[in-house]
Structure formats: structure tokens, C-alpha cells
C-alpha positions in Angstrom: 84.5 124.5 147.9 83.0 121.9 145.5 82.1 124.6 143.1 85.9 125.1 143.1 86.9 121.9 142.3 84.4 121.7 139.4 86.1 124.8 137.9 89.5 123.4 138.6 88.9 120.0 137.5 86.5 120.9 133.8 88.8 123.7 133.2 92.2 121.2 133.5 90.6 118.4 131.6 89.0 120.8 128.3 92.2 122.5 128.4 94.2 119.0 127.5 91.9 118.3 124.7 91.6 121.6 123.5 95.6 122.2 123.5 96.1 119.0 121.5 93.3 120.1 119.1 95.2 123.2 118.3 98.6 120.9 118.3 97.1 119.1 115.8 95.5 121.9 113.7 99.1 123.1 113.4 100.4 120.0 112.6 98.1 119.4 109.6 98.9 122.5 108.3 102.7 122.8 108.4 102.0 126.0 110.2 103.5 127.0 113.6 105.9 129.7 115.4 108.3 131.7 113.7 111.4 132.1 116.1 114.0 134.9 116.1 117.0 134.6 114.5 120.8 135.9 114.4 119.6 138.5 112.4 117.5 139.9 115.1 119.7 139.4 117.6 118.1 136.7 119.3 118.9 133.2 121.2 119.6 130.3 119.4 116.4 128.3 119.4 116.1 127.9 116.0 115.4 124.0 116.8 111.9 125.3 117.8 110.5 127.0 114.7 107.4 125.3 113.5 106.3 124.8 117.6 102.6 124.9 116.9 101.7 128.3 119.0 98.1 129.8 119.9 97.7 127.5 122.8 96.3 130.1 125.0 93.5 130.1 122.9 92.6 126.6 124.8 94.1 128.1 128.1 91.5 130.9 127.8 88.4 128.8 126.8 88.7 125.9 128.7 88.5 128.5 131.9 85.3 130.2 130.8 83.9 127.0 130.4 85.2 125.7 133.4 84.0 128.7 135.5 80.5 128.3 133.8 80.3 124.6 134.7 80.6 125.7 138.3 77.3 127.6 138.7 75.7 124.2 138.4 76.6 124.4 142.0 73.7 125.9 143.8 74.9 128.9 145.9 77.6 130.3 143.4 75.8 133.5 141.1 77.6 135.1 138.5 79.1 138.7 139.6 79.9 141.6 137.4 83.1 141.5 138.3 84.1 138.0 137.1 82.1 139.0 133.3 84.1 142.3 133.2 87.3 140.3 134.0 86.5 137.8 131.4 85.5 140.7 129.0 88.9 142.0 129.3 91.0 139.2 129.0 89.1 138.5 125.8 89.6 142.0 124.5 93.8 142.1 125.1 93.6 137.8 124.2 92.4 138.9 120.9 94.9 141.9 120.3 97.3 139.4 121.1 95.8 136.9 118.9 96.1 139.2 115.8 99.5 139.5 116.2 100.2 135.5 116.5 98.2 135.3 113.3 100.3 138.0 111.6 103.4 136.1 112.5 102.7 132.6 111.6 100.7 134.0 108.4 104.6 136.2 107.3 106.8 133.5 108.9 108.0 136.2 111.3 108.5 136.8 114.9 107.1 140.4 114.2 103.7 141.0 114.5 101.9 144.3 113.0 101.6 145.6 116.6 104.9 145.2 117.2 106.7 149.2 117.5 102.9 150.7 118.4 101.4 147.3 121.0 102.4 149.3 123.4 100.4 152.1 123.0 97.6 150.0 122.2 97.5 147.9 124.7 98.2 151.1 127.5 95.0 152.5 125.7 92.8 149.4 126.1 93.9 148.9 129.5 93.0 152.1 131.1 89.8 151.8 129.1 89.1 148.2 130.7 89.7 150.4 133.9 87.2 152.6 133.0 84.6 149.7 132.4 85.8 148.0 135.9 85.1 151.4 138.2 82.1 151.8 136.1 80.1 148.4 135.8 81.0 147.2 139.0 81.6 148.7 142.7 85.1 148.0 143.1 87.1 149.8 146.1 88.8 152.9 144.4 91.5 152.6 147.5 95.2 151.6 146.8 95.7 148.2 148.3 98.3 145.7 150.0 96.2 142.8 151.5 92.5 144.1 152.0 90.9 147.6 150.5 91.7 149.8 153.5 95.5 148.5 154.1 96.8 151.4 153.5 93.5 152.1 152.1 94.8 155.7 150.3 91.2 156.9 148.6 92.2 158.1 144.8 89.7 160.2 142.7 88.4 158.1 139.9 90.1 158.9 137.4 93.1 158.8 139.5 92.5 154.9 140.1 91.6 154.8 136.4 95.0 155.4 135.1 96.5 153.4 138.6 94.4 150.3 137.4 95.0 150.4 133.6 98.8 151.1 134.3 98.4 147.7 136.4 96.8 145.9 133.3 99.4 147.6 131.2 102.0 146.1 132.9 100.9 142.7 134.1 100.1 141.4 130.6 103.5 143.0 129.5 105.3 141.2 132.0 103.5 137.8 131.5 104.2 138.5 127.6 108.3 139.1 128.5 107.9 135.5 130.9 107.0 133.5 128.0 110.4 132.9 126.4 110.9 129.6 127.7 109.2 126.0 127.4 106.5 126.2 130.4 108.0 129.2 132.1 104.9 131.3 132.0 101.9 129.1 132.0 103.9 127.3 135.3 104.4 130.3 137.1 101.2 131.8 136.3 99.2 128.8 137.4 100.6 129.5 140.8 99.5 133.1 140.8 96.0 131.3 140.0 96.4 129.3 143.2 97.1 132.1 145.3 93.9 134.5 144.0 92.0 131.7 144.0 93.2 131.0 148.3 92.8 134.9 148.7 89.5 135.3 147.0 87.9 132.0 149.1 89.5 134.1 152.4 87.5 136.8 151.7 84.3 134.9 150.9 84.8 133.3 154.4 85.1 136.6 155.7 83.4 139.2 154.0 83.2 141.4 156.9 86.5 142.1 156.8 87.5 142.1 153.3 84.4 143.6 151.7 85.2 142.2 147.9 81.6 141.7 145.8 81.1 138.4 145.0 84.4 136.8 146.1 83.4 133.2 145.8 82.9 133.6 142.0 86.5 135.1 141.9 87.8 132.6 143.4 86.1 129.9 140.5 87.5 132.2 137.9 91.1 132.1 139.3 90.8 128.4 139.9 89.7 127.6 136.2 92.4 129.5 135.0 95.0 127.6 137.4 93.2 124.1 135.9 93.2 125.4 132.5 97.4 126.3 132.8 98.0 123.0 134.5 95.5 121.2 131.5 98.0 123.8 129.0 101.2 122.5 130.9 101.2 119.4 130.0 101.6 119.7 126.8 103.6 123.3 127.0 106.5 121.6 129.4 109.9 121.2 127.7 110.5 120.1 124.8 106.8 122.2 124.5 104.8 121.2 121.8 102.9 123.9 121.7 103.5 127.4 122.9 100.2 130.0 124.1 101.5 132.7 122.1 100.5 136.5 122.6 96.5 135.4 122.5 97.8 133.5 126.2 100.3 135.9 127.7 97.9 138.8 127.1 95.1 137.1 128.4 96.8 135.7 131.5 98.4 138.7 132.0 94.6 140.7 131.7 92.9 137.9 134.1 95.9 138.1 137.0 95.8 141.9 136.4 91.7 142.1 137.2 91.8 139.4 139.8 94.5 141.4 141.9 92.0 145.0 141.3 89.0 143.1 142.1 90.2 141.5 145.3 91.6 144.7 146.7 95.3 143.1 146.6 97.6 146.1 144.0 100.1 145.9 146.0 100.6 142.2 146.6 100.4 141.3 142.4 104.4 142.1 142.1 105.0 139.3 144.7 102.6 137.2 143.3 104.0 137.6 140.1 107.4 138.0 141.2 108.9 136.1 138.1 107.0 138.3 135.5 108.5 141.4 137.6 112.1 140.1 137.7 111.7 139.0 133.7 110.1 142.7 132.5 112.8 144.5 134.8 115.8 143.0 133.7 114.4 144.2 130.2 113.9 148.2 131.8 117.3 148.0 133.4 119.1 146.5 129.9 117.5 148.8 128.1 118.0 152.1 131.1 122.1 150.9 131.1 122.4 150.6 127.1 121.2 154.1 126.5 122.8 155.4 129.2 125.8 154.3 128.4 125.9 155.5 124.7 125.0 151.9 123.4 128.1 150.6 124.2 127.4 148.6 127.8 124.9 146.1 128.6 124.0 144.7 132.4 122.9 141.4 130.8 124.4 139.2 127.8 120.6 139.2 126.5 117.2 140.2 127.9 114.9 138.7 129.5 117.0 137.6 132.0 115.8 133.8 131.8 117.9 134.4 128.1 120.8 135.6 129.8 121.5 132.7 132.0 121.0 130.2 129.1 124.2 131.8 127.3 125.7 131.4 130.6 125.5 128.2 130.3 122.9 126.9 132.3 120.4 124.2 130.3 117.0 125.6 128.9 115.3 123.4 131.9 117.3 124.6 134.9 116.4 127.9 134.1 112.9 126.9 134.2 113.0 125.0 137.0 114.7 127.4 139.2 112.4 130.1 137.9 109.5 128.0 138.9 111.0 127.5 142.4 111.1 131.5 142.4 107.8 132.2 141.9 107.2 129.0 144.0 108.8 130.8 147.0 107.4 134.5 146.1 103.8 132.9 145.8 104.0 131.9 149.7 105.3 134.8 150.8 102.7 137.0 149.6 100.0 134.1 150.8 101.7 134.3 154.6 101.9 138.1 154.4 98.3 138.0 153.4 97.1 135.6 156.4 99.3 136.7 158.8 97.4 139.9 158.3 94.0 138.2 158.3 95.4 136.4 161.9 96.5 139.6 163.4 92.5 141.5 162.4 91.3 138.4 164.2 93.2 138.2 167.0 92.6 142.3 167.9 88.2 140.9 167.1 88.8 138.7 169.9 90.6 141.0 172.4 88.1 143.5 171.9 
């Protein structure tokens, strides 16, 4: 437990400093985030052009430095399965830190990736899959709450192409979240919280959950809830700062990896419950426009979080209630999850 709170508490204080280093970087050079205009069709938040962006950059390092700082704790070993998570979201934080540089470098909210990041980023996902199944001894079973609930046994490179599509679309999601002032780093710090309960659960209780190395996990997801709540501060509205592609991707990469290497597929879209309601109000625009012959849309604008702003509702409503949202959808999955753990312990003790 105290090499939790060191993780937490190193990754949460270097993510302040280093988000008001970047702030400043910015600053000094006049530099900051192109935002979309009436020409692209987007929402009016013109107001916020020249936001000094990249701050995932400080999101991601102050968590590796953070979960570092809490092997000094005796007891607590680095596991393969925390260095390939941090390999990845290092990988897709870089693809997305290209296209940050490419925007603020052409003054554009259009990075080079833009039309082909999808295919990219599909690519390096399954291939991140590939590296997980192989490096490390991860269950290759579909999972809810442990690895043999429902426990469905998928050929390799079955699960391959399950957990890249799960990569795929967590970082996409995050990505789509991060419209608004705080919206993502707020409800992905309590996604943080919740891998990092889970992953301590199954440290406590190997026996039933059999995850490698869960206690390390469990620092990883709490230096990254630190490092968000370090981020947040300066990212709350009127942000300051925003973390750009470099943070959604790599937030996105780390929840991904946490949820595959704690045996928990199937409980990530409640977890992440705002990221799924944000990237599926953009499927189902986009499903009802083309259907329709381009004439109809289900939303005035997508993300949805866009839509109720032309509704009417104030920029930090939205967030707030979103935040409640995720709020809600975070305890849920963590009841489902012990509720399960109480009812494998109660049938122990009967027996």
C-alpha cells in the first residue's frame, strides 16, 4: 500500500511542475493549439486558440517516474507486464505527439495522420498485442471480472486482433473525450482509481485472480491517476493547457493494457463509460447521416458533449455532469467486480 501512495503522490506532484513547464514553454513561444473553425464545421471555441497543448507529455512522464519511484519500496519488482504497457503507451503517445507537432507547427487542427491515423494506429495496436501475448504470459481468455469469467479460450492470434481492436478503440475513444476543458484527464483519472482498486484485489488474492505481478499494476494505474489529478489542475476550465493527441493516445494505450493485463475486457466499456458514450454518439451520427443520404443527423454536432453545448448547456455543466457519469459507471463496474470476488468467497467458505 505505501508503495502505492509513493506512486500516487511523486506522480501528482512532477505532473504540476512538469504541466506548468510546458504552459510556459508555450507561452514564451507564442505557440499553442490551433482550434477548428466555421470552416470545418466545428464549435465555436475560437476563444481558446493559442491554449498551450502537449500536456500529456507531463501526464505521461510524471507516471513513469512516479511508478519508478515506487520500487524504492522493498517488496514491489518490476513485471513485464507493467514495461510492455509503458512501451506501448510511449509508442501510440508518440504517434500522437507527431500529429500535435504538425498542427501547432501549420496553425491547424489537422495533423498529417489525420484521413490514414486510423489505419495506423489499428496497425500498431494489434502489433502492441502481438508484443503483450508474446513477452509476457497474459491469459489469452475473453474476460468480465477475472480470466475464467466467462473464461472463452481464443487461439492466439484470435486474442491478437481481440486485444489490438481493444487498444484501437480505447485510445480512439479517449481521443474523441478530449473536446472539453478537463473532460478526459477527469474521467480517465477515475478509470485509474478503479485498475488501480482491481489490480491491489488481485494482489491480495492471487489465487483467485491469477494476474502476474498485480501489485506493480496497480503502481502503474495509480501514477497515472496522480499524474491526471497533478494534469488537472491546470487542465480544469478555463484549461490552460490541453494534453493533446501525445495524452489521449497514451491514456487511451495505458487504460487499454491495464484492462488486458488484469483479465477485465469486458469490464473497460463501464469503466470507461464516458469515452464509450462520446465515440458512439460519433458511430451513430455518422451510421444516420449516410444512411440517410446526408440529409439527417441524430445530433446537432458530434461528440455528443458538443451537442449539448449548442443546446445550450454551459461548457462546465457538460463537464461536470459528464464527470458524475463516469463517476457513477466507475462504481458500478467496481461493485460488479467485488460483488463477484464476495460471492467466490463465500462458495470457499461453504465448501
Amino acid at each position: 500500500m505505501i508503495a502505492l501512495m509513493i506512486a500516487g503522490s511523486v506522480s501528482m506532484l512532477l505532473s504540476l511542475i512538469g504541466t506548468r513547464i510546458i504552459i510556459r514553454f508555450f507561452q514564451n513561444r507564442g505557440k499553442g493549439q490551433p482550434i477548428l473553425g466555421k470552416e470545418d464545421r466545428g464549435p465555436e471555441h475560437q476563444h481558446k486558440a493559442g491554449t498551450p497543448t502537449m500536456g500529456g507529455l507531463a501526464i505521461i512522464g510524471a507516471a513513469f517516474i512516479g511508478w519508478i519511484a515506487a520500487h524504492m519500496r522493498e517488496g514491489l519488482v518490476f513485471s513485464d507486464q507493467a514495461i510492455v504497457l509503458f512501451s506501448a503507451v510511449l509508442i501510440l503517445a508518440f504517434l500522437g505527439f507527431l500529429d500535435d507537432f504538425l498542427k501547432v507547427r501549420r496553425a491547424h487542427n489537422r495533423g498529417i495522420f489525420w484521413k490514414k491515423k486510423g489505419y495506423v494506429t489499428f496497425g500498431i495496436s494489434v502489433l502492441l498485442a502481438w508484443l503483450l501475448i508474446t513477452v509476457t504470459d497474459v491469459s489469452q481468455t475473453i474476460s468480465f471480472t477475472r480470466y475464467n469469467s466467462p473464461g472463452w479460450e481464443l487461439p492466439w492470434w484470435l486474442w491478437i486482433f481481440w486485444a489490438g481492436a481493444i487498444i484501437f478503440a480505447t485510445t480512439n475513444a479517449v481521443n474523441v473525450t478530449d473536446g472539453l476543458d478537463g473532460l478526459a484527464s477527469g474521467s480517465a483519472m477515475f478509470g485509474f482509481l478503479a485498475y488501480g482498486i482491481i489490480a491491489y484485489y488481485a494482489f491480495r488474492n492471487s489465487d483467485i485472480y491469477h494476474v502476474i505481478n498485480p501489485l506493480d499494476l496497480a503502481a502503474v494505474a495509480i501514477a497515472f491517476a496522480g499524474a491526471c489529478g497533478g494534469f488537472l489542475w491546470y487542465n480544469a476550465a478555463p484549461a490552460k493547457v490541453f494534453m493533446g493527441d501525445v495524452g489521449a493516445l497514451g491514456i487511451g494505450a495505458a487504460l487499454a493494457l491495464l484492462a488486458l493485463t488484469t483479465n477485465t475486457h469486458l469490464l473497460l466499456p463501464l469503466i470507461c463509460a464516458i469515452n464509450v458514450i462520446e465515440i458512439g454518439s460519433v458511430a451513430l451520427q455518422m451510421t444516420v447521416f449516410k444512411a440517410s443520404g446526408r440529409k439527417k443527423r441524430l445530433f446537432k454536432i458530434s461528440p455528443v458533449h458538443h451537442h449539448f453545448e449548442l443546446t445550450g448547456w454551459p461548457e462546465t455543466t457538460v463537464i461536470i455532469r459528464f464527470w458524475l457519469i463516469a463517476g457513477v459507471a466507475v462504481a458500478i463496474a467496481l461493485a460488479i467486480f467485488i460483488a463477484d470476488f464476495t460471492r467466490l468467497q463465500d462458495l470457499a467458505l461453504r465448501r
